[in-house]
N, CA, C and O of each residue as an XYZ file, in Angstrom:
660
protein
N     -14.789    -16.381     -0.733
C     -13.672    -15.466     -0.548
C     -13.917    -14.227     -1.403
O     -14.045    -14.338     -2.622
N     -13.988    -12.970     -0.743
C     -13.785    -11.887     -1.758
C     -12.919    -11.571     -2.809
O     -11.798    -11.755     -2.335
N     -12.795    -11.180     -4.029
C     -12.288    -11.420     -5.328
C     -11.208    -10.709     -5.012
O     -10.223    -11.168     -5.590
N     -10.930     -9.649     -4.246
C      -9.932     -8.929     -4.151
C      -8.519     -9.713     -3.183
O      -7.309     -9.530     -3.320
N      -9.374    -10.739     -2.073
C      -8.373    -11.668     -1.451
C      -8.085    -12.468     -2.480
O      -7.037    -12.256     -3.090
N      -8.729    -13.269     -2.778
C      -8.410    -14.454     -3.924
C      -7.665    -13.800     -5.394
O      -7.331    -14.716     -6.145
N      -7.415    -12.707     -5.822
C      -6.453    -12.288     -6.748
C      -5.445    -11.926     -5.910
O      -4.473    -11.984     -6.663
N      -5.010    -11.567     -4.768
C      -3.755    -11.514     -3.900
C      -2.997    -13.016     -3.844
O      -1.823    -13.292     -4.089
N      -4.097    -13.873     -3.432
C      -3.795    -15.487     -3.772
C      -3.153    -15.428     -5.141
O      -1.935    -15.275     -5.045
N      -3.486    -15.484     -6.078
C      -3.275    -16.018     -7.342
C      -1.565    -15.205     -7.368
O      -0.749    -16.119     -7.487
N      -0.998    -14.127     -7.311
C      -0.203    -13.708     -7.395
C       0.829    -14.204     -6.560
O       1.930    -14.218     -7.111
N       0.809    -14.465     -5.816
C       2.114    -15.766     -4.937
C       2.462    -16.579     -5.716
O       1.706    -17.253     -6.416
N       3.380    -16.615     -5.704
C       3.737    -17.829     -6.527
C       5.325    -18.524     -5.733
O       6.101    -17.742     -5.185
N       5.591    -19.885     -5.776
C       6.799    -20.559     -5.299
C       8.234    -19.571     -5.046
O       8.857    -19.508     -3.985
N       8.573    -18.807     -6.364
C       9.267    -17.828     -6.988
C       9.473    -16.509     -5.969
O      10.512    -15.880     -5.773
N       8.134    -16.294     -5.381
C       8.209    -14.868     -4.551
C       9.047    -15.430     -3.341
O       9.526    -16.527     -3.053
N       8.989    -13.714     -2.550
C       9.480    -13.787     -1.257
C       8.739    -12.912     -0.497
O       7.968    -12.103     -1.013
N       8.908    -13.008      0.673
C       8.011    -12.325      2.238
C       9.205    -11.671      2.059
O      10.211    -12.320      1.772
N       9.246    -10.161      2.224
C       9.831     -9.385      3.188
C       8.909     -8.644      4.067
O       7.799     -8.131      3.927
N       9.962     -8.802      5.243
C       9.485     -7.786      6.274
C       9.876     -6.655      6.996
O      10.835     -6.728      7.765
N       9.348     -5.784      6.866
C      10.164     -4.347      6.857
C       8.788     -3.271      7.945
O       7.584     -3.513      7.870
N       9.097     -2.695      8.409
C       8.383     -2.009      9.096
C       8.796     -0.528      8.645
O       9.949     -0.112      8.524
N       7.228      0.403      8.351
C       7.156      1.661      7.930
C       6.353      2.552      9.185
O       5.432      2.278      9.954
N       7.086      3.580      8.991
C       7.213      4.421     10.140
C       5.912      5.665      9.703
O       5.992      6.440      8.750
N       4.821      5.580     10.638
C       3.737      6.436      9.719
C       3.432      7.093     10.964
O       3.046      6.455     11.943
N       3.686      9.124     10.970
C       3.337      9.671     12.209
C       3.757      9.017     13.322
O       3.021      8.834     14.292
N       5.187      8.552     13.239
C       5.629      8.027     14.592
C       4.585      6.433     14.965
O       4.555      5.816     16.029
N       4.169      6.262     14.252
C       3.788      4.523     14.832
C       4.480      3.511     13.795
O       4.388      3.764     12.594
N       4.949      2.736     14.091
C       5.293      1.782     13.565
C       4.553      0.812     13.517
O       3.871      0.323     14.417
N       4.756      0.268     11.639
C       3.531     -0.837     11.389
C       4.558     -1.247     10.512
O       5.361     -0.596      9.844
N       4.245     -3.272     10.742
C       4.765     -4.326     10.512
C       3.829     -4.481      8.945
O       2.613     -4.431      8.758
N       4.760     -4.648      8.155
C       4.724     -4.906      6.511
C       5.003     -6.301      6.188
O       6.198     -6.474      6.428
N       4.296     -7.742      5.614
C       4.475     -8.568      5.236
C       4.393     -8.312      3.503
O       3.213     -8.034      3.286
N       4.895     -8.300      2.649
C       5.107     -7.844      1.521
C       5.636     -9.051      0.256
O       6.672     -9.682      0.463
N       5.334     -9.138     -0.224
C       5.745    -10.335     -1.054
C       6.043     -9.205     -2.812
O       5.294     -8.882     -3.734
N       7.386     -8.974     -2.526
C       8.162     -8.550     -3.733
C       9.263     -8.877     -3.202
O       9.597     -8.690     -2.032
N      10.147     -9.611     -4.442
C      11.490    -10.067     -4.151
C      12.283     -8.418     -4.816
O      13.246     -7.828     -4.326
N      11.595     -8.087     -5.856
C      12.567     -6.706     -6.676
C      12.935     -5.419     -5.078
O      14.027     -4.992     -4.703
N      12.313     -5.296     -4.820
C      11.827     -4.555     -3.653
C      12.278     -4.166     -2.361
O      12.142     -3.056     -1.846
N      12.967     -5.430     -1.757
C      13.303     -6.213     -0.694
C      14.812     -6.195     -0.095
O      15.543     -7.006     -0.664
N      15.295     -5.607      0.708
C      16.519     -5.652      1.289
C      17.260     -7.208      1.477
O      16.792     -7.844      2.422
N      18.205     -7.804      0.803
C      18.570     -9.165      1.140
C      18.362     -9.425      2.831
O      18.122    -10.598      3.116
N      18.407     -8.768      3.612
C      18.570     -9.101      5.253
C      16.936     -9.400      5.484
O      16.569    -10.292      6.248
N      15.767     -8.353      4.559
C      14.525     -8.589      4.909
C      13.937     -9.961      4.623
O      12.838    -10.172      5.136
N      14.756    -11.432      3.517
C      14.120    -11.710      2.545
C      13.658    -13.171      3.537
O      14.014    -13.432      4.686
N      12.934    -13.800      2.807
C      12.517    -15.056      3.685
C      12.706    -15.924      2.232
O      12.339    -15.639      1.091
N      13.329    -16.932      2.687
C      13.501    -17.582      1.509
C      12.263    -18.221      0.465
O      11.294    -18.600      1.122
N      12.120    -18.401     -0.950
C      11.358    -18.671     -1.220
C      10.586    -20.246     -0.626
O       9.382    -20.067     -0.447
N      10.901    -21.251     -0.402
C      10.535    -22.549     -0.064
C       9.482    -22.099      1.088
O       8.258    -22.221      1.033
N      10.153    -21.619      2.009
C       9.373    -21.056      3.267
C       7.907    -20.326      2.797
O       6.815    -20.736      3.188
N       8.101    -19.123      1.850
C       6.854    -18.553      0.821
C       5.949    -19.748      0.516
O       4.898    -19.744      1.157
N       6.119    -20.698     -0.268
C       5.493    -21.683     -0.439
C       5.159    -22.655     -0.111
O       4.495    -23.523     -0.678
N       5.768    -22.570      1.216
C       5.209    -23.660      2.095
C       3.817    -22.757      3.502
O       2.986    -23.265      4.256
N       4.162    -21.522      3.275
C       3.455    -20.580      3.759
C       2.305    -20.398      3.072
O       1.399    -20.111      3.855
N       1.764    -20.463      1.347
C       1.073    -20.760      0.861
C       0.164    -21.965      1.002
O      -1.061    -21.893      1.100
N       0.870    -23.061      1.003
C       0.109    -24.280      1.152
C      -0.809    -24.175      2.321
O      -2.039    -24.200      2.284
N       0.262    -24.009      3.769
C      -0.513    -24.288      4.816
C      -1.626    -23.323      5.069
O      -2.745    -23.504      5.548
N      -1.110    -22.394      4.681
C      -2.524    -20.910      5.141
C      -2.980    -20.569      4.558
O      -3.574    -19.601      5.034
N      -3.259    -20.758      3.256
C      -4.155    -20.034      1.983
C      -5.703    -20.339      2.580
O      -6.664    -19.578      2.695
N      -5.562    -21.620      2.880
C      -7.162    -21.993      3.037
C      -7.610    -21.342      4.664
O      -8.700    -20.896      5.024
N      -6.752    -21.441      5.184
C      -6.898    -20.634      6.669
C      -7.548    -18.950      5.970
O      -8.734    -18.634      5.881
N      -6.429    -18.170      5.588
C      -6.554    -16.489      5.026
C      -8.253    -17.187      4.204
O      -9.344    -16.817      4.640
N      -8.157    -17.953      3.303
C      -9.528    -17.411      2.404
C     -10.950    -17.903      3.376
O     -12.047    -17.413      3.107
N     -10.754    -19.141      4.773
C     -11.395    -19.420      5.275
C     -11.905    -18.354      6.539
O     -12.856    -18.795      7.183
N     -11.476    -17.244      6.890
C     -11.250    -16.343      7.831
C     -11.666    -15.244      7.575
O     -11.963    -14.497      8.507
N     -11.830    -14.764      6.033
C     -11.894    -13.374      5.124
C     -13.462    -13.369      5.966
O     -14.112    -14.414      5.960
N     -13.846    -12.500      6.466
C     -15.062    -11.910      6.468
C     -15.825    -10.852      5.929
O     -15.269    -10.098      5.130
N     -17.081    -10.659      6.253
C     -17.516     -9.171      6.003
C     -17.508     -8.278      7.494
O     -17.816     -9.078      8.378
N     -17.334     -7.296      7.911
C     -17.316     -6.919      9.437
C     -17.767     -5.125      9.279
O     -17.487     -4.321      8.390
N     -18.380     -5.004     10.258
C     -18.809     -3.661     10.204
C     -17.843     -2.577     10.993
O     -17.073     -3.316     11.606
N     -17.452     -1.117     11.324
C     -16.257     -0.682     11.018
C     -16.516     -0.962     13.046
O     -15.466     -0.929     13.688
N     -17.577     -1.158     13.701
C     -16.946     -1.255     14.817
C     -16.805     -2.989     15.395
O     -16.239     -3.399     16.409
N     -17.453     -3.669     14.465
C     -16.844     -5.354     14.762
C     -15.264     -5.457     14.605
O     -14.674     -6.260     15.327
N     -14.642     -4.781     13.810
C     -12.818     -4.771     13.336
C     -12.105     -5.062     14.379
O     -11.295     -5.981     14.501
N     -12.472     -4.126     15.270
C     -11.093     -4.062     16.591
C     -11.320     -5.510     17.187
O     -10.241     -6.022     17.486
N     -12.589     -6.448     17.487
C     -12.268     -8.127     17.328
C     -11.628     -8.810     16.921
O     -11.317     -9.873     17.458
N     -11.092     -8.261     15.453
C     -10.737     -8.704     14.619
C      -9.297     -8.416     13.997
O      -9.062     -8.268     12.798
N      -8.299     -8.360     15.136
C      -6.787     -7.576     15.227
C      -6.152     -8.756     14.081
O      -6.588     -9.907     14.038
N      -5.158     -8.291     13.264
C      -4.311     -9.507     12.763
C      -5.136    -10.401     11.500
O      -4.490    -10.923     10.591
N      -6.473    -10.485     11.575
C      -7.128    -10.838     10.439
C      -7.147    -10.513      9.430
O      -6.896     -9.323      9.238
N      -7.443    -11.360      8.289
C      -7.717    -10.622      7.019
C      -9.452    -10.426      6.841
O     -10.227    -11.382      6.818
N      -9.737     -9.440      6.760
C     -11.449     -9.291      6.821
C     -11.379     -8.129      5.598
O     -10.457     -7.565      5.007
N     -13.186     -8.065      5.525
C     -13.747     -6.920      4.608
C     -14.445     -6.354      5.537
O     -15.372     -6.942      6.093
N     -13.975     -4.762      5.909
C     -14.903     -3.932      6.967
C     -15.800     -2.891      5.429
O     -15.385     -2.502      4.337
N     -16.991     -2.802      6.067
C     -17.707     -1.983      5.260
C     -18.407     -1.402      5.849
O     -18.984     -1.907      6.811
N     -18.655      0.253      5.358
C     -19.498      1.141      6.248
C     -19.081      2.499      5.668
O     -18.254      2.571      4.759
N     -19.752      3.727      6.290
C     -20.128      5.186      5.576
C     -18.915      5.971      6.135
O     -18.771      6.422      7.271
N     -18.007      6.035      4.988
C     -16.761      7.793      5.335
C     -17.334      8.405      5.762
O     -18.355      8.893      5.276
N     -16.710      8.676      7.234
C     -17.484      9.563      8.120
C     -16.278     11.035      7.866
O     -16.467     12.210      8.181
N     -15.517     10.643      7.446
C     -14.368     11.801      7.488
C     -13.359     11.519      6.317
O     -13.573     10.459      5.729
N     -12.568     12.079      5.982
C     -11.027     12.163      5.265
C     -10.425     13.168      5.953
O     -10.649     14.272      6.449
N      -9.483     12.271      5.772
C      -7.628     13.544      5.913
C      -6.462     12.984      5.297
O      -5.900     11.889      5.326
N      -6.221     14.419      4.561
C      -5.152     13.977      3.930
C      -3.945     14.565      4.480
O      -3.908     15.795      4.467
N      -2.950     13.944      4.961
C      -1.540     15.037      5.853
C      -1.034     14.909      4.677
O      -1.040     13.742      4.285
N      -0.658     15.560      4.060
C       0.632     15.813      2.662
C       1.678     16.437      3.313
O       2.271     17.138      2.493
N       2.252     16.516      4.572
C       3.265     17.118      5.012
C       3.759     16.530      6.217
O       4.692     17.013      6.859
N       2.914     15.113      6.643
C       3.401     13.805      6.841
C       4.373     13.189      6.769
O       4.876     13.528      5.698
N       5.206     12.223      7.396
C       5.768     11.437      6.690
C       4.983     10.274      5.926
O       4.238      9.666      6.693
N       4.965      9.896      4.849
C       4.669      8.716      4.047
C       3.364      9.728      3.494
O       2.617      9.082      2.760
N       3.053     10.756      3.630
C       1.810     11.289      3.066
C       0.843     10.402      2.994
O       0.743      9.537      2.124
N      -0.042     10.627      4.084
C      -1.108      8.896      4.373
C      -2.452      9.963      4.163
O      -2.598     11.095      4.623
N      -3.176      9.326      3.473
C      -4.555      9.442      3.756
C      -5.563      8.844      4.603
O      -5.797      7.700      4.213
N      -6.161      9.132      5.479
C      -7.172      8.543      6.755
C      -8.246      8.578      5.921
O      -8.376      9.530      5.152
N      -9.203      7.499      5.960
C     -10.263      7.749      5.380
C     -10.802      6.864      6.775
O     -10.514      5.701      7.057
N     -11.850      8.005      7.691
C     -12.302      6.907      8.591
C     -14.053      6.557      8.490
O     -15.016      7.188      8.057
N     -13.890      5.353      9.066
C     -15.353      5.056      8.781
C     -16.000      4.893     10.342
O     -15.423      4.727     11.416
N     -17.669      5.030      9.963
C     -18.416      4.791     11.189
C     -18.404      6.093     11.901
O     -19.581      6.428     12.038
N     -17.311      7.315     12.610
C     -17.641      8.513     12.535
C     -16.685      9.020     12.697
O     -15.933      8.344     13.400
N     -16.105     10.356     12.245
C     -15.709     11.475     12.141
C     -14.105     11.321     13.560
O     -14.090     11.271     14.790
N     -12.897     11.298     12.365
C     -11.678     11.616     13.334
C     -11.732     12.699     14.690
O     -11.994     13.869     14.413
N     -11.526     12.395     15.952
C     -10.719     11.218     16.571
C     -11.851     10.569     17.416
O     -11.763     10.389     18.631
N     -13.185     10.156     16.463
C     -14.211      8.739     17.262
C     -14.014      7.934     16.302
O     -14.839      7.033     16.153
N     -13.086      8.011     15.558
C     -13.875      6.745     13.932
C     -13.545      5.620     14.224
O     -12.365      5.458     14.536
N     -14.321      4.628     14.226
C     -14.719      3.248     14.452
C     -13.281      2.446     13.340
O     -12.874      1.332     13.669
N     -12.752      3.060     12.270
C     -12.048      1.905     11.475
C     -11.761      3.000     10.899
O     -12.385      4.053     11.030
N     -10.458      2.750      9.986
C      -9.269      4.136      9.584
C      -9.313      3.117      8.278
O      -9.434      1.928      8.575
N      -9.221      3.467      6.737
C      -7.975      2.345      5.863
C      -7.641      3.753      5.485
O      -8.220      4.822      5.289
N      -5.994      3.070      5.471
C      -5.098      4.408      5.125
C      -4.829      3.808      3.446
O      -4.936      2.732      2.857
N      -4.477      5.028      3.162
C      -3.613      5.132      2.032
C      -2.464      5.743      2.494
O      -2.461      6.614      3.365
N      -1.297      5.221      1.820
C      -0.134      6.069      1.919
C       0.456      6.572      0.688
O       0.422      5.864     -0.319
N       1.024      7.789      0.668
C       1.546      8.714     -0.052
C       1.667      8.333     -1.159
O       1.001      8.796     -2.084
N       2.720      7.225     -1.321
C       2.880      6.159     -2.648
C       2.072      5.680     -3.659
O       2.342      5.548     -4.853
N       0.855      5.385     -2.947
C      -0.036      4.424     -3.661
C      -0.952      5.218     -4.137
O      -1.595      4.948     -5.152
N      -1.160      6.691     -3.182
C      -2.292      7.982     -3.759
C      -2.919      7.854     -4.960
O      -4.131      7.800     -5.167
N      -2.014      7.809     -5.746
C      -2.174      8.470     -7.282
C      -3.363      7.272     -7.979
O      -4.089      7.424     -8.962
N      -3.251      6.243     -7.189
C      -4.329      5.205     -7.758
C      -5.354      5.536     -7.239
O      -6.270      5.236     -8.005
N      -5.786      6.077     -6.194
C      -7.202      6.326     -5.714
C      -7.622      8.129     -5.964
O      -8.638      8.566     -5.424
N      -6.752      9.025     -6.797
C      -7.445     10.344     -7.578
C      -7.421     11.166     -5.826
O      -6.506     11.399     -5.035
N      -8.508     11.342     -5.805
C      -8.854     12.709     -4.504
C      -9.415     12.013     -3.554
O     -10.605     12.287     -3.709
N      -9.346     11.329     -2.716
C     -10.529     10.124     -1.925
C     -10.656     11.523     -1.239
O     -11.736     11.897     -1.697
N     -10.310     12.308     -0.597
C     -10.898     13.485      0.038
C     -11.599     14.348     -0.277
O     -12.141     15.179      0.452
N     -11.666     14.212     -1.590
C     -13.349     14.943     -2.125
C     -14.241     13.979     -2.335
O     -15.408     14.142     -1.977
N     -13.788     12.721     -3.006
C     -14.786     11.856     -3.602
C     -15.193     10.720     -2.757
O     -16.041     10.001     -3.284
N     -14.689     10.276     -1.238
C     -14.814      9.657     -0.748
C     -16.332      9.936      0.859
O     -17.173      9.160      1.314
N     -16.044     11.117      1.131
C     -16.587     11.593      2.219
C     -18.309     11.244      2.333
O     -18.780     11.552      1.238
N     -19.281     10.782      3.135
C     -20.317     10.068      2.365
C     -20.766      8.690      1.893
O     -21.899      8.221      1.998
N     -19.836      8.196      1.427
C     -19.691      7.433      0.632
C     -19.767      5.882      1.602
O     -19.018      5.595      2.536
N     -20.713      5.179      1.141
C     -20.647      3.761      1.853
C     -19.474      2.959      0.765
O     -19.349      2.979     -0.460
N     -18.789      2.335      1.762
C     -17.369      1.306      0.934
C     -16.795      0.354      1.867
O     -16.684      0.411      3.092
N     -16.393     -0.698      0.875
C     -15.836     -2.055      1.545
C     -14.533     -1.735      1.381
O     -14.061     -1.338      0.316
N     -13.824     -1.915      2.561
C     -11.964     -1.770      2.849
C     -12.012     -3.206      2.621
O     -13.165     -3.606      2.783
N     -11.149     -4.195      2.288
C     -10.488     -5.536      2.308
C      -8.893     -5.630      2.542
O      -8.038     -5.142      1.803
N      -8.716     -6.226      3.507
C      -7.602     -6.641      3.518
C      -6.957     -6.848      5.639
O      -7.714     -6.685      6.596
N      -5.748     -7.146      5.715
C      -5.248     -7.372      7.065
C      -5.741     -6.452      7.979
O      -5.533     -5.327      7.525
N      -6.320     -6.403      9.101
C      -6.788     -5.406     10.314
C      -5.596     -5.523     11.131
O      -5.167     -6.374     11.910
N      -5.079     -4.058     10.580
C      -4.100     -3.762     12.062
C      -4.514     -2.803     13.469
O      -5.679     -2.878     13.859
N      -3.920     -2.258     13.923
C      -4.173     -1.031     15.320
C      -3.154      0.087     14.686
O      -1.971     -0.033     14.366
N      -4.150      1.369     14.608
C      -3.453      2.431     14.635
C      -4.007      2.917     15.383
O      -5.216      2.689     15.414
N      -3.313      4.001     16.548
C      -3.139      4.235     17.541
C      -4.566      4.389     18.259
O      -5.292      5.350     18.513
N      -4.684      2.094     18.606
C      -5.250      2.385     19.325
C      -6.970      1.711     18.730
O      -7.874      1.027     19.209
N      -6.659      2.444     17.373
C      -7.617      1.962     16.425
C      -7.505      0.663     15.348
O      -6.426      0.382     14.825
N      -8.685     -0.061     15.088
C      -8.795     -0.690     13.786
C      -8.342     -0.110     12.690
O      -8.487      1.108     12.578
N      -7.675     -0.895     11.618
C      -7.718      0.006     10.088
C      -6.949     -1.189      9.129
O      -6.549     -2.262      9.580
N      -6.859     -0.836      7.975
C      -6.951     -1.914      6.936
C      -5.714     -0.735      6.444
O      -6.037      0.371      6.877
N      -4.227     -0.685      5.558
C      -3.451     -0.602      4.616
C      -3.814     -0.643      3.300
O      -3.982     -1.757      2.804
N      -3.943      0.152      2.751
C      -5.255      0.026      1.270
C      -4.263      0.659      0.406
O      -3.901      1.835      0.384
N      -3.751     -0.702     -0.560
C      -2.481      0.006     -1.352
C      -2.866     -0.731     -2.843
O      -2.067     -0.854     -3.771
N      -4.149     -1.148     -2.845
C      -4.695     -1.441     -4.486
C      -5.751     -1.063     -4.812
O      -6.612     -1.858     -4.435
N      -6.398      0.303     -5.671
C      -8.088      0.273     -5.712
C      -8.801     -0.908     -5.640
O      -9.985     -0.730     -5.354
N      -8.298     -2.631     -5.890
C      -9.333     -3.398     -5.658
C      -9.639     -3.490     -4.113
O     -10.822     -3.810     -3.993
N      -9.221     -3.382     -3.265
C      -8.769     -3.196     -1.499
C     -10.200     -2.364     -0.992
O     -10.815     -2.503      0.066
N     -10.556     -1.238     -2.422
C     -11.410     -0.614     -1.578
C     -12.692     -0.295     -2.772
O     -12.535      0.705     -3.473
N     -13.565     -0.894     -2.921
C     -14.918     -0.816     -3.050
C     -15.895      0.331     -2.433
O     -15.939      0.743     -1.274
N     -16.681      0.726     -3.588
C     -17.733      1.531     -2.886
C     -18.861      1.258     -3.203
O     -18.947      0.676     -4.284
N     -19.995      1.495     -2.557
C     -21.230      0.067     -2.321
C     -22.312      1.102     -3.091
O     -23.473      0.745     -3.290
């Protein structure tokens, strides 16, 4: 299991909760499984027992499933938790966005890129300029493969999420 899945593991605990909340990015909507109880709208919350019984049964499923995948194997790979790795073919940063997301796409150059991991607005400040310092750059995304419009892409909201090789 990659170190960055298996410290997501370790942080669950009985105590947490799943919320689920969906964030609205450039008009697409993407489904958020989130495990902060501080965080969490009471209507979003899933009770804790359920959390930990969600642990038991699927931990070994999520760490048995984690792959390595290249940025055009991903779109196979909808709903998974994988590691896509491969060369920033592009950045964009919309700062006038809603959620201020950063595209960092891999494999080639927005609107062909094989695999997107976004950053959003929020989390920026942990990854500095990825739009100067990223472009070039061979790096491992880790984490859930969703579809943005259309496309593969990974939610990259911890520098451990994203590796550069």
């Amino acid at each position: 299991m990659p170190a960055p899945l298996a410290s997501q593991m370790r942080m669950i605990t009985t105590t947490d909760i799943i919320c689920f909340r969906r964030i609205n990015l450039v008009g697409i909507s993407i489904r958020e499984n989130i495990f902060d109880s501080q965080n969490c709208p009471e209507s979003k919350k899933m009770p804790n027992r359920v959390v930990f019984a969600f642990v038991v049964f699927f931990a070994g499923t999520i760490a048995g499933h984690a792959a390595t995948l290249s940025p055009e194997e991903a779109s196979s790979h909808i709903d998974e938790s994988a590691t896509v790795c491969g060369l920033v073919a592009s950045v964009t940063y919309a700062a006038q966005a809603p959620a201020a997301p950063t595209f960092l796409n891999l494999g080639k150059p927005y609107p062909d890129q094989s695999f997107t991991a976004l950053i959003l607005g929020r989390d920026r400040a942990k990854f500095g300029e990825p739009e100067i310092s990223m472009p070039g750059q061979q790096v491992c995304v880790t984490g859930r493969i969703f579809l943005l419009e259309g496309k593969p892409g990974i939610v990259v909201r911890d520098p451990k999420q994203l590796q550069q090789r």
